[in-house]
N, C-alpha and C positions, 0 to 999 in steps of 0.2 A: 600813722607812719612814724620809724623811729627819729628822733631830732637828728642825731649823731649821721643820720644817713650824707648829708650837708645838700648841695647843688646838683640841681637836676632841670630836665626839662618834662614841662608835661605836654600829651597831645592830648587835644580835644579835633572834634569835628565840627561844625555848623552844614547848617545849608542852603545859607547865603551869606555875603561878600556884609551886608550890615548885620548881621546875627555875630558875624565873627567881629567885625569892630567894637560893636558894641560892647561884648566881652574883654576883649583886648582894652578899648579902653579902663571898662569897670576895675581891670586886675592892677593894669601900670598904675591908675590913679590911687586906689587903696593902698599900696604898696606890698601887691601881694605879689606883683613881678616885676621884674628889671627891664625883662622886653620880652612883647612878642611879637612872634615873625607870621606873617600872612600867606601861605600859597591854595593856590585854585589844584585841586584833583580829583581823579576820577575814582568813584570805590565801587564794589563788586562784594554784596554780601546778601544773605539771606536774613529775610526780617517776616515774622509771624506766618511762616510757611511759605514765602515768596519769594525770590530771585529779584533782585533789584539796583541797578546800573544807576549812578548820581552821580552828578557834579556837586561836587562839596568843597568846602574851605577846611583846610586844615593849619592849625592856631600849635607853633610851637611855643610856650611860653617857658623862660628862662627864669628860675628862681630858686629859693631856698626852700627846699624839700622838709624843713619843721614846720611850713606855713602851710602843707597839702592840704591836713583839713577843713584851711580856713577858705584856701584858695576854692576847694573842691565843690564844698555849701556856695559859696559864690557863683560859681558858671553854672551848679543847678537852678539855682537862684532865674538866671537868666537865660539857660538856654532852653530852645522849646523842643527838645527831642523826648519822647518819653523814659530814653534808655540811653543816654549821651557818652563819648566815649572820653573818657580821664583818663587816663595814663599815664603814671609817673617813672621817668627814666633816670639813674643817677649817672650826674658825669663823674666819671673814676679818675679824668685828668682833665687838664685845663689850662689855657692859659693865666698864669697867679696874676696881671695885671686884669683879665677880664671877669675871673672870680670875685676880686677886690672889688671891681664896680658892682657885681652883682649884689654884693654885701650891703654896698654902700644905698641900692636904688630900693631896696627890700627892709621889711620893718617889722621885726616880731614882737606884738604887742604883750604883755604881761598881764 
């Protein structure tokens, strides 16, 4: 992912409520993200030829989008999906005081 891209959010899914902690913690602690946000929902997708209705956790985590590939390795690392979903979104605008924090919670290692 380009550095220059700056702050974004990525989703992930789990499919449970401690799969998604667990990673949320691993990310805040590393300081691969500022924060990530928890919500319970419901998806609707097909997976190796089948129709499939889940409750799942969906993980927005907040950070700096040069850290994606490190972040990315990470939640594979840890999530037990065989085919997990990453998704990185750039914010195009932002609050400059919540940006600033983001900066600040985040650590790109050399």
């Amino acid at each position: 992912m380009d550095s220059s891209v700056g702050y974004g959010v990525v989703l992930v899914t789990t499919a449970s409520i401690e799969e998604a902690e667990a990673i949320a913690n691993a990310l805040v602690e590393a300081q691969l993200a500022a924060c990530v946000s928890l919500l319970p929902i419901h998806s609707i997708y097909i997976w190796q030829g089948k129709l499939h209705k889940e409750q799942e956790w969906q993980l927005l985590i907040k950070t700096d989008l040069a850290l994606f590939p490190t972040l990315e390795a990470k939640i594979r690392e840890l999530h037990s999906y065989e085919v997990s979903e990453i998704i990185a979104l750039p914010i195009v605008a932002g609050s400059q005081p919540y940006l600033e924090w983001i900066a600040e919670q985040v650590k790109i290692k050399d």
